[in-house]
C-alpha positions as CSV (number, residue, x, y, z in Angstrom):
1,X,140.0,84.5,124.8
2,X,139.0,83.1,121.3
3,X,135.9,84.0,119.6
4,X,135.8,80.8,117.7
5,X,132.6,79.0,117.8
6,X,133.3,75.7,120.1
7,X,133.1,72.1,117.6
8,X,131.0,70.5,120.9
9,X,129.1,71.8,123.7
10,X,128.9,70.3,127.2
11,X,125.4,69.0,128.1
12,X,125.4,71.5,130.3
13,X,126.2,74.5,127.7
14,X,123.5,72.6,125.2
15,X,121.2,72.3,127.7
16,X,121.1,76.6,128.3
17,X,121.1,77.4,124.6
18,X,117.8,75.1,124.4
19,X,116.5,76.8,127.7
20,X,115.8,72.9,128.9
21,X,117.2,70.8,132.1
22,X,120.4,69.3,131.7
23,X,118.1,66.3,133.7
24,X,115.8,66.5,130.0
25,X,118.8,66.3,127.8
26,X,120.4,63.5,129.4
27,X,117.2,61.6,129.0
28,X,116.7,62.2,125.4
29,X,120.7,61.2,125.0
30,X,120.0,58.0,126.8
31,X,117.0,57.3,124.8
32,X,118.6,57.6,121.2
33,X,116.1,60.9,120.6
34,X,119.5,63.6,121.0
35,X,122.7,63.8,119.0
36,X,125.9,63.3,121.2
37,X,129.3,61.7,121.2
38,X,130.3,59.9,124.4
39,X,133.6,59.9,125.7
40,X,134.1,57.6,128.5
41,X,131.9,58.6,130.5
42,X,130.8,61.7,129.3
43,X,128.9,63.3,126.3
44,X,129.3,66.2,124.5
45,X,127.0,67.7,121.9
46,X,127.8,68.3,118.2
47,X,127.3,72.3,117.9
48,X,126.6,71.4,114.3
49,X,123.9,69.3,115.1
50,X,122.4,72.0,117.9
51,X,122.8,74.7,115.0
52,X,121.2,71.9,112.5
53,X,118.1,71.8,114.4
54,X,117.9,75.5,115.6
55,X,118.1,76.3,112.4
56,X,115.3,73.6,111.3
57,X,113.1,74.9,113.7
58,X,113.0,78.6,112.6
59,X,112.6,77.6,109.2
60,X,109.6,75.2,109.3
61,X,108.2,77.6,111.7
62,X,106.6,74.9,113.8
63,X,107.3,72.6,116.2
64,X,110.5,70.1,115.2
65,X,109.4,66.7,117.0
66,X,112.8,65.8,118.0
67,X,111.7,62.0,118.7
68,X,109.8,61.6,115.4
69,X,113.5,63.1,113.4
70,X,115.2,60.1,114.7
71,X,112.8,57.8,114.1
72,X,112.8,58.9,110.5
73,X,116.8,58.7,110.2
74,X,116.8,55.5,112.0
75,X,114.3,53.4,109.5
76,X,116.3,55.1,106.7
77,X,119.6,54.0,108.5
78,X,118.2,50.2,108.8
79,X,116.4,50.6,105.3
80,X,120.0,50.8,103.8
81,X,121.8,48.8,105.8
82,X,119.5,46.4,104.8
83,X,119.7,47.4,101.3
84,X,123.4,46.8,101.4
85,X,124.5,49.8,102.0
86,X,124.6,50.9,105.5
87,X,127.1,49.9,108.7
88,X,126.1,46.3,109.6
């Protein structure tokens, strides 16, 4: 068995390493508010986004609002791709 680090989790597998219901991350996927890729039917996580905000969390030692982050990165998204430079 390999010890390499996995690129993508399962919702499942993200779901355990945040100690949340898989019922809680599905929700925030639906609602835009959790990073995921969907394949067909099915999403996996990025484990370099998980690490991204584990990582954010220990460092600003407080509480990461998860909504607020992508409300943030989507008004910059829209700011450029009104500015011309973001995916239209």
């Amino acid at each position: 068995m390999s010890n390499e680090k996995p690129s993508f989790y399962s919702v499942r597998q993200a779901a355990e390493r945040l100690g949340v219901g898989q019922a809680t991350l599905y929700r925030a996927i639906r609602e835009g508010a959790f990073p995921a890729v969907r394949i067909r039917g099915r999403y996996v996580i990025p484990a370099a986004a998980l690490d991204k905000l584990i990582t954010d969390a220990v460092e600003a030692g407080t509480c990461i609002d998860l909504n607020r982050m992508t409300a943030q990165h989507r008004t910059a998204r829209e700011i450029a791709r009104l500015a011309g430079g973001g995916p239209r």
